[in-house]
N, CA and C atoms as a LAMMPS dump frame, in Angstrom:
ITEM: TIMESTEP
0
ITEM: NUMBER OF ATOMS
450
ITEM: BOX BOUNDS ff ff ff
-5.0000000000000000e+02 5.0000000000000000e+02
-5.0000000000000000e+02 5.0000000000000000e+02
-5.0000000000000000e+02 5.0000000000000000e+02
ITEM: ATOMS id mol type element x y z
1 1 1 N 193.279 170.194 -435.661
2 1 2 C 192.066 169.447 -435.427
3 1 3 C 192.15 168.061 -436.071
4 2 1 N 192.71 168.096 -437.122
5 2 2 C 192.551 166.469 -437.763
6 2 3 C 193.708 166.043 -437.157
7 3 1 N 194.764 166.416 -437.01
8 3 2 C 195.799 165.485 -436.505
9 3 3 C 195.323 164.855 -435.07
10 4 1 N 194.335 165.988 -433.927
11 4 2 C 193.833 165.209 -432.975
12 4 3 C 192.973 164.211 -433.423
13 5 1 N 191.962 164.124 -434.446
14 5 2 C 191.165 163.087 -435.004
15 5 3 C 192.425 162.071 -435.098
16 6 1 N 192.96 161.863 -436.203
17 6 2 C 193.897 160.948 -436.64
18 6 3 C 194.515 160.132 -434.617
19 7 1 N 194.819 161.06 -434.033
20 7 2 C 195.721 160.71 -433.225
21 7 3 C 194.441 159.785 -431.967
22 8 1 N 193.426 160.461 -431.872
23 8 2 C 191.644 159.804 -431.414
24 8 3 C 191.88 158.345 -431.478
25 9 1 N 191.748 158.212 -432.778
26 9 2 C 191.101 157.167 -434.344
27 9 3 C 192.3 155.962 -433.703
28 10 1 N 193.769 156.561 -433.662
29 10 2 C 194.618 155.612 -433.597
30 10 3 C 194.754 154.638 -432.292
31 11 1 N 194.356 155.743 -431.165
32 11 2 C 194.22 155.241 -429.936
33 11 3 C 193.317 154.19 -430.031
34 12 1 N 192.098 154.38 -430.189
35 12 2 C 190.936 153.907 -430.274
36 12 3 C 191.11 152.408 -431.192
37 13 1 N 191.597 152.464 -432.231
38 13 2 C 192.218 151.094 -432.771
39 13 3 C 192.853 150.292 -432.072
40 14 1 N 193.8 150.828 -431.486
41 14 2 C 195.074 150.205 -430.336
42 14 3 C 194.124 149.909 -429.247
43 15 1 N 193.256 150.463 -428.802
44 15 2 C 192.543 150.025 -427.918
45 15 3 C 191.019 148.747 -428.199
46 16 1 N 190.709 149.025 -428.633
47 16 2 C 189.576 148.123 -429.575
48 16 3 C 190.339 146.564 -429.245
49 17 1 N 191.693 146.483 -429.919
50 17 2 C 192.391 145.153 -429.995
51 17 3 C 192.667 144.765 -428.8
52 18 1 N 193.385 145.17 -428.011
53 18 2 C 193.473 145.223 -426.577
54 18 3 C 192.89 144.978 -425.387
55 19 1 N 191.529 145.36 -425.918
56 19 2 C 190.094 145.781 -424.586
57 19 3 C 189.405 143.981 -425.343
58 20 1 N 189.105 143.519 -426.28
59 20 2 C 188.425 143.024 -426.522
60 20 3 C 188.559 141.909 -427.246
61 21 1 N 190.275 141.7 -427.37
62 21 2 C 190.498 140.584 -428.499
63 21 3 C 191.518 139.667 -427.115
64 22 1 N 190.902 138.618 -427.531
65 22 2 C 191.654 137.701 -425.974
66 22 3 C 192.596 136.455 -426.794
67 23 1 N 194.038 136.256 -426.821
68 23 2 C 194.876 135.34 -427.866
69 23 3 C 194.697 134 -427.398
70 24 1 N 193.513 133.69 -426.298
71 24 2 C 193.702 132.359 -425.756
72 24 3 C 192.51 131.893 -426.634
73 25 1 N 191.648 132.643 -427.052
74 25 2 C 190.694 132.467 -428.127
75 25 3 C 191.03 132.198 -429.492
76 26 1 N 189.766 131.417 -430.174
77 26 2 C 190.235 131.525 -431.712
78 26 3 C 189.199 132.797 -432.463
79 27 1 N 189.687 133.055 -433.683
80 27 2 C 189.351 133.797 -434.37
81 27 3 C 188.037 134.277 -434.669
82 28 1 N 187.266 132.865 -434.616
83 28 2 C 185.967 132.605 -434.667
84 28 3 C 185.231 133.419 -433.503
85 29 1 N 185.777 133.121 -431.956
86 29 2 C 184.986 133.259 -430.534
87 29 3 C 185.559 134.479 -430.582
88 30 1 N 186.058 135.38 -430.831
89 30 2 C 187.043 136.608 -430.897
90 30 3 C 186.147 137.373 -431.476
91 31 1 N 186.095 136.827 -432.691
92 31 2 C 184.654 137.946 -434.246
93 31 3 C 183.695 137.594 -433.397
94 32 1 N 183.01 136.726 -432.219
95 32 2 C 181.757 137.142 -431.482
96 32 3 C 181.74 138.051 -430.401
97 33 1 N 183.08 138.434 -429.704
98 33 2 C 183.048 139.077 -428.752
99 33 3 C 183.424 140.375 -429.521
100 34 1 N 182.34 141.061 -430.236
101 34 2 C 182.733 142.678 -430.664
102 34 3 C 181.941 143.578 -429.906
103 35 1 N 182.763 144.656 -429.865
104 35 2 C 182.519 146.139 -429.177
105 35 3 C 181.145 146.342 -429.426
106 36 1 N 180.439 147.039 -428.528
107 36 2 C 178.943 147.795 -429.604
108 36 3 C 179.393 148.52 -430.368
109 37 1 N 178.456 148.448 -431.592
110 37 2 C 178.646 149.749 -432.323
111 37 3 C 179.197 149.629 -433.438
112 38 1 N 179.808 148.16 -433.595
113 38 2 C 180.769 147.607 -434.57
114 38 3 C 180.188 146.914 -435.1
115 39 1 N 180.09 146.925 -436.9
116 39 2 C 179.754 145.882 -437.835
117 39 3 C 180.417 144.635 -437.499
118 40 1 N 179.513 143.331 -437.299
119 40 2 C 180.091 142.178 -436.677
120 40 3 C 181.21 141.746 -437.923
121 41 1 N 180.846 141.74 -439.451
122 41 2 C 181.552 141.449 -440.8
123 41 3 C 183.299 142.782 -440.333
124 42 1 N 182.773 143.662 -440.15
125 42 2 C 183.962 144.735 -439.781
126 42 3 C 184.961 144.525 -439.032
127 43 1 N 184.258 143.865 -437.706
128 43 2 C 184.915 143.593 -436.52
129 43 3 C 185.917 142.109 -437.454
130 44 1 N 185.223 141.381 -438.076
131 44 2 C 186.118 140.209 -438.375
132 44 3 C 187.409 140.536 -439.085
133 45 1 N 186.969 141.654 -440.291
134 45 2 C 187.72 141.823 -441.042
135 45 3 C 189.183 143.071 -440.474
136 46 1 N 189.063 143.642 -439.21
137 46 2 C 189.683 143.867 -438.492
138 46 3 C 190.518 143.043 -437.341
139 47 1 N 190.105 142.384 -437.3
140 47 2 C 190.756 140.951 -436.495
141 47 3 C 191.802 140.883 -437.763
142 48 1 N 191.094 139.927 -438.401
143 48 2 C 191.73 139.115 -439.674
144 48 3 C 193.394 140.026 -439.719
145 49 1 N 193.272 141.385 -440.375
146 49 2 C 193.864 142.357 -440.983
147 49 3 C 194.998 142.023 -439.6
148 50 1 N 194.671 142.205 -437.794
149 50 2 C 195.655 142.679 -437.29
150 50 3 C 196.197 141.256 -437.064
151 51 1 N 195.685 140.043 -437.217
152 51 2 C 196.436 139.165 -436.984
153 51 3 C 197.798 138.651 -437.92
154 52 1 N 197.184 139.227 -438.981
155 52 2 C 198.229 138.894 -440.114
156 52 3 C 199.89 138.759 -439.377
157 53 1 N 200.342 138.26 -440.243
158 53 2 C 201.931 138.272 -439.606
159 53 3 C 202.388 139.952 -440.657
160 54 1 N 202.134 140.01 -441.726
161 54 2 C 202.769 140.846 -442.516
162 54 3 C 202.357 142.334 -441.156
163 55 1 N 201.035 142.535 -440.788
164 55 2 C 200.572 143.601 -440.054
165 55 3 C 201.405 143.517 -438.632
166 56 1 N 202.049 142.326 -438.301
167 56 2 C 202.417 142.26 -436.955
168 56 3 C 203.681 142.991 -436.803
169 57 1 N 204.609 142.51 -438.532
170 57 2 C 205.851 142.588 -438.854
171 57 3 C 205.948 144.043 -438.993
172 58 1 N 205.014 145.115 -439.394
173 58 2 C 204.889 146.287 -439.42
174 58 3 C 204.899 147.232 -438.16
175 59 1 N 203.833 146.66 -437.745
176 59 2 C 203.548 147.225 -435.932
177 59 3 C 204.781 147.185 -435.498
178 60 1 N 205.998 146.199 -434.978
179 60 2 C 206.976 145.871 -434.553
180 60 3 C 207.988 147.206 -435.279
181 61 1 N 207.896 147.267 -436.139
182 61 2 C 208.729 148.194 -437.139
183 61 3 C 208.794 149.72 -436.733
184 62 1 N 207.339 149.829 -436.562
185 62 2 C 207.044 151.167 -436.279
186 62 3 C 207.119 151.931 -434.958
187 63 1 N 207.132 150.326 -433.961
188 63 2 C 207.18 151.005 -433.109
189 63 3 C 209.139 150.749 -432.569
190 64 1 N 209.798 150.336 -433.321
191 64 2 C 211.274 150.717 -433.196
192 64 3 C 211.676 151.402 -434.114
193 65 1 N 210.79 151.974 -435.083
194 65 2 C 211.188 153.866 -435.667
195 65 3 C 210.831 154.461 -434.395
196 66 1 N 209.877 154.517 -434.002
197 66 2 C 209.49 155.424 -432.881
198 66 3 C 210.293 155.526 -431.538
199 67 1 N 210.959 154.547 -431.417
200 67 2 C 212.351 154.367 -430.65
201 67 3 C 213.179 155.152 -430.993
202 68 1 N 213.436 155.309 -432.124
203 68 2 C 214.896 155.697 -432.648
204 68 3 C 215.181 157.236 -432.946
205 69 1 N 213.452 158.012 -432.788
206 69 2 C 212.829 158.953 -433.498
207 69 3 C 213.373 159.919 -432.189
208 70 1 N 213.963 160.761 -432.631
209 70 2 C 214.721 162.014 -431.616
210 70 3 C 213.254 163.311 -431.768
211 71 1 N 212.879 163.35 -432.851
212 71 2 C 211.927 164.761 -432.84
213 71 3 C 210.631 163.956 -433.414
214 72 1 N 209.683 164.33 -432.513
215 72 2 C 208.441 163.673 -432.811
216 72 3 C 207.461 164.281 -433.685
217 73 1 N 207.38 165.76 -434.083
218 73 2 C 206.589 166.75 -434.904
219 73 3 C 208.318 167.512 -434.908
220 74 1 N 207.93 168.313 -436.354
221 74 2 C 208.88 169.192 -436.655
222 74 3 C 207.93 170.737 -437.135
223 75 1 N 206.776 170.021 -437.434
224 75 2 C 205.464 171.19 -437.443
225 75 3 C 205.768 171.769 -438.63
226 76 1 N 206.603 171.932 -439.282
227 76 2 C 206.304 172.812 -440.944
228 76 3 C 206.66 171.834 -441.955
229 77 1 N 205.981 172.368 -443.197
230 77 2 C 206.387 171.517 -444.382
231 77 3 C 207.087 171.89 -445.267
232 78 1 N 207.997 172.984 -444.92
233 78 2 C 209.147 173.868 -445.679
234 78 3 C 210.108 173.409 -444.908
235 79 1 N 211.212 172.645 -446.34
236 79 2 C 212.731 172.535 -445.991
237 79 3 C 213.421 173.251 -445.145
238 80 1 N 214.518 172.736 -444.527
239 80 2 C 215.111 173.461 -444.029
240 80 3 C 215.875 174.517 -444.53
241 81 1 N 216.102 174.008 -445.591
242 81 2 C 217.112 174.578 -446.695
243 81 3 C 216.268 176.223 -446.71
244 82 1 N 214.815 176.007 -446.749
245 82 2 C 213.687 177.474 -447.384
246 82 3 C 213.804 178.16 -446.069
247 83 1 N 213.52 177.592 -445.152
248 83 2 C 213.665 178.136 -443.79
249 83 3 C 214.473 179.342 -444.211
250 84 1 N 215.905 178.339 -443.572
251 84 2 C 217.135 179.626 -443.913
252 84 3 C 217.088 180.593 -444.589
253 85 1 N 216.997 180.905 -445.679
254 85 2 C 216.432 181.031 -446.93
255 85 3 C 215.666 182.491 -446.685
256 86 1 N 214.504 182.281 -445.766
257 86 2 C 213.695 183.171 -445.555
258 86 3 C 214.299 184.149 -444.357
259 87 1 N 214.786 183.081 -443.426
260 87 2 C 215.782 183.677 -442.277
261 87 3 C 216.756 185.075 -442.397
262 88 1 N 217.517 184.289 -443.644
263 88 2 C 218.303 184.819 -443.972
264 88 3 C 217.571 186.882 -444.859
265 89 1 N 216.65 186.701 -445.636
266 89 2 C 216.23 187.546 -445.898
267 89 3 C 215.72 188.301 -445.133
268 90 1 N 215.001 187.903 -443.696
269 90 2 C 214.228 188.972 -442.498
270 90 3 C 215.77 189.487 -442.368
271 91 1 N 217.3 189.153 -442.307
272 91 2 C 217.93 189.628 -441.601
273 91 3 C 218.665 190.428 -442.366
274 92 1 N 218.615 190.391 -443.882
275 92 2 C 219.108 191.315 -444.991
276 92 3 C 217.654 192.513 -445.136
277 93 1 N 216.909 192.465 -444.484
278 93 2 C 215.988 193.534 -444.487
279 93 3 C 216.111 194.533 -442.952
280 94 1 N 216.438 193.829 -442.015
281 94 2 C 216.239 194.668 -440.787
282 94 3 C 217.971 195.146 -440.974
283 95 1 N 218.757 194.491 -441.67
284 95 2 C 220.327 195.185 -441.671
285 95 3 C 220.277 196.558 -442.729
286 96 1 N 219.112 196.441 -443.286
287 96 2 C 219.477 197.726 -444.656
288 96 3 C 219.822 199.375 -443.828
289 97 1 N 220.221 199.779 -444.586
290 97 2 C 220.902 201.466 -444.29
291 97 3 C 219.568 201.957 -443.151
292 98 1 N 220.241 203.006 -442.589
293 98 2 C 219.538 203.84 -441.706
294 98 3 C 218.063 204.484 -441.979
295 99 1 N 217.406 204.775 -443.403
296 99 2 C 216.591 204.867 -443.452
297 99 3 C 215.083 203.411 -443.314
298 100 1 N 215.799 202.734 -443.21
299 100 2 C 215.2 201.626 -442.77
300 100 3 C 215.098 201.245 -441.27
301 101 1 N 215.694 202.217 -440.134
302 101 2 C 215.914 201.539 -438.706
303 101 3 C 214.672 201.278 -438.329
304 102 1 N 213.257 202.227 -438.745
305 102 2 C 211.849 202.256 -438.176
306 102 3 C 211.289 201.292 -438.534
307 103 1 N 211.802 200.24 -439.595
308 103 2 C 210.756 199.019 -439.743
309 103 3 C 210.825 198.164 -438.623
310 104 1 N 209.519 197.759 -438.684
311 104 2 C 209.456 196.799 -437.711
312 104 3 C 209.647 195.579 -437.715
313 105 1 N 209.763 194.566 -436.849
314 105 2 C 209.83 192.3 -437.287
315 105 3 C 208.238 192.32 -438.166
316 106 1 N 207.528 193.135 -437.764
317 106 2 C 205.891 192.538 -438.535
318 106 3 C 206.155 193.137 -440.467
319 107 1 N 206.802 194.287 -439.941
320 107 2 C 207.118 194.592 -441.552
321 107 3 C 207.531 193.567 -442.291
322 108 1 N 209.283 193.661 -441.69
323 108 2 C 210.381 192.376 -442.532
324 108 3 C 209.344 191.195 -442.77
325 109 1 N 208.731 190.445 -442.121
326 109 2 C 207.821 188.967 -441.977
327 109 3 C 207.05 188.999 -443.122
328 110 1 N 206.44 190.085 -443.312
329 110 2 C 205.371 190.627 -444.39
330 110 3 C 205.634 190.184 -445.868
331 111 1 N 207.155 191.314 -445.823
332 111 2 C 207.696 190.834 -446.917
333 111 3 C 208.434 189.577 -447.467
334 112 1 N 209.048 188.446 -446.547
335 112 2 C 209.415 187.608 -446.701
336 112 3 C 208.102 186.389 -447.303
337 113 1 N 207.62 186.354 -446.286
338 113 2 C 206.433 185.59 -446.353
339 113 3 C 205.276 185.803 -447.675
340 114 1 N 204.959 187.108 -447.802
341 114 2 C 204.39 187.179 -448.47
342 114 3 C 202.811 187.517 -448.282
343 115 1 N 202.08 187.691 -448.805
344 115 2 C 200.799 187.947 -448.9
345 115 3 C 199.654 186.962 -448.637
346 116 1 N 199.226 186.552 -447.193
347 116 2 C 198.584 185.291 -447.088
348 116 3 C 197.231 185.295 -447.959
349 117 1 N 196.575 184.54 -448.25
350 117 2 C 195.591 184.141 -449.649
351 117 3 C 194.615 183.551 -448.676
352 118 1 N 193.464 184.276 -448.576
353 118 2 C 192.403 183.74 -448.147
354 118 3 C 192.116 182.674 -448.438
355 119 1 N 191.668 181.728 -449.668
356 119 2 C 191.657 180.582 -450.18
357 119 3 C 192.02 179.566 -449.66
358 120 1 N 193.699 180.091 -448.734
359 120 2 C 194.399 178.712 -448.242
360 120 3 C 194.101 178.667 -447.037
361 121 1 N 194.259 177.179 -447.075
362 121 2 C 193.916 176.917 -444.94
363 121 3 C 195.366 176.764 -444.382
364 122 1 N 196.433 177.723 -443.686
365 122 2 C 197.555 176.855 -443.325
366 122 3 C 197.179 176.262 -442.057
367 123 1 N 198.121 174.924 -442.094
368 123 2 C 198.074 173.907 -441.051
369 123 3 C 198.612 175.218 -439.785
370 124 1 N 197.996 174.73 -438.752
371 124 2 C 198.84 175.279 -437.627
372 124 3 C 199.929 174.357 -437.391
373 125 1 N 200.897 175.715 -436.586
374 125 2 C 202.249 175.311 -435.962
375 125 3 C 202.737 175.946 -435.269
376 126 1 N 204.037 176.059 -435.52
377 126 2 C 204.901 176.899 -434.839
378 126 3 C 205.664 178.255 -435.441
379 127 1 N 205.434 178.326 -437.013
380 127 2 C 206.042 179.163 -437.827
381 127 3 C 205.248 180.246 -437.597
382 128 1 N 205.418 181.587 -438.043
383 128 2 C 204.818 182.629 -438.224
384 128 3 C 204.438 182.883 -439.377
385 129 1 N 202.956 183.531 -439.447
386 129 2 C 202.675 183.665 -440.757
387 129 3 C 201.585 184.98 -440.5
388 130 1 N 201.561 185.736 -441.233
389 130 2 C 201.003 187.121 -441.344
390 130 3 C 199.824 187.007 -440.092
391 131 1 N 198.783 186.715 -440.482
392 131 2 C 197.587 186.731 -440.049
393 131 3 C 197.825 186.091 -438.053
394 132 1 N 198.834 185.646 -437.511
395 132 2 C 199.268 185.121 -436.538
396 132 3 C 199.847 186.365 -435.799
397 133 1 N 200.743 187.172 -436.696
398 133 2 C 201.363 188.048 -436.284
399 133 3 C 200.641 189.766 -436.197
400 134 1 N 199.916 189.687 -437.458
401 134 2 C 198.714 190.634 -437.366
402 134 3 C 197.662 190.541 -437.44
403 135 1 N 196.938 191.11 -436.492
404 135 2 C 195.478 190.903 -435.955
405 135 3 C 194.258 191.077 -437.135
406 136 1 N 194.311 192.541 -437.116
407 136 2 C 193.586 193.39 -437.542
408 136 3 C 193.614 193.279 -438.86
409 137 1 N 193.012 193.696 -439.758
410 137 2 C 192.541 193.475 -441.365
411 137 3 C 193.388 194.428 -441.873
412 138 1 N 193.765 196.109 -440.993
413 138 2 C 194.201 196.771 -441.54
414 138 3 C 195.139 197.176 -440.353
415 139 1 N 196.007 197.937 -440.385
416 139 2 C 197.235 197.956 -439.074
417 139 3 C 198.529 199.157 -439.485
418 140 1 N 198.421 200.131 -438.546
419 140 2 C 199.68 200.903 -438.954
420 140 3 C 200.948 200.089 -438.586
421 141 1 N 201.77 199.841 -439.139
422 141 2 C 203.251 199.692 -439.153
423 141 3 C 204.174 200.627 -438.602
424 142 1 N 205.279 200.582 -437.7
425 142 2 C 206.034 201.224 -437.219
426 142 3 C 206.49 202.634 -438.404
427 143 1 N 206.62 201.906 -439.599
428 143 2 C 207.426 203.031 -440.496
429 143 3 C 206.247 204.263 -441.234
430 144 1 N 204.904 203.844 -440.653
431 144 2 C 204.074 204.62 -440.928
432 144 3 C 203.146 204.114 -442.28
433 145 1 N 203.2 202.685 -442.757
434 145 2 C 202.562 202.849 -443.845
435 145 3 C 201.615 202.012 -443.209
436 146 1 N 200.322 201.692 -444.32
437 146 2 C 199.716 200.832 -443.929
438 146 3 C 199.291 199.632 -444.194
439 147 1 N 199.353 198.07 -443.734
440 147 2 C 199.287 197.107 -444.119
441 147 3 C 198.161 196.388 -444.419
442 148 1 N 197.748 196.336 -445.545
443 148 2 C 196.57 195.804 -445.622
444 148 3 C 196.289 194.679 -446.566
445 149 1 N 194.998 194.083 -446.536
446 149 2 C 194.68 192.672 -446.9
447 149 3 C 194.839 191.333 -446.04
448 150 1 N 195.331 191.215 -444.817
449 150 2 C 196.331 190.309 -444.295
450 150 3 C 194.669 190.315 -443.156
């Protein structure tokens, strides 16, 4: 939800300048032609800000990172390094001896991951995380026990 805000907000800037700021004008006739809705002192001090050269020199910048940029979201905020890490443990749990064949992927996940904490908000993504993977408050597990808190 906030990243669509943020991503709203940004358009809406980019557009503001665009829709309503004309370069054959000066600065002055520019701060009179503002949007409704806009503090006329706001509108100036938004002009001002995008005309700058330092703000221009930035814009230009960013938008040849964004050129250069192969993955546009990567969606988690755990290293890659932890990734693995965790990877690696779902797959040292579903490999253990034969009395282990009945666990299930929601089991192994459980234990890797850990115990999600009401308290926290995780960002959505693409990772799995308990409460994504199990529904219900309480839930039999393949191996017969039962999972609860999640």
């Amino acid at each position: 939800m906030i990243q669509r805000i943020e991503k709203i907000w940004k358009e809406l800037r980019n557009n503001l300048l665009h829709k309503f700021y004309d370069e054959r004008k000066s600065l002055e006739e520019n701060a009179k032609h503002k949007p409704s809705g806009i503090n006329a002192q706001q509108w100036k001090w938004f002009l001002q800000y995008r005309l700058k050269d330092s703000t221009k020199k930035k814009c230009r910048q960013n938008a040849l990172n964004r050129l250069k940029q192969l993955y546009t979201h990567i969606g988690v905020s755990k290293t890659t390094a932890r990734l693995k890490d965790e990877e690696e443990v779902i797959t040292n749990i579903e490999s253990q001896d034969s009395s282990l064949k009945g666990i299930s992927l929601i089991d192994s996940l459980v234990q890797v991951l850990g115990k999600e904490h009401s308290e926290r908000v995780r960002r959505l993504g693409f990772r799995p995380s308990p409460t994504k993977i199990i529904r219900n408050n309480t839930q039999q597990s393949n191996s017969g026990e039962q999972i609860k808190g999640y």
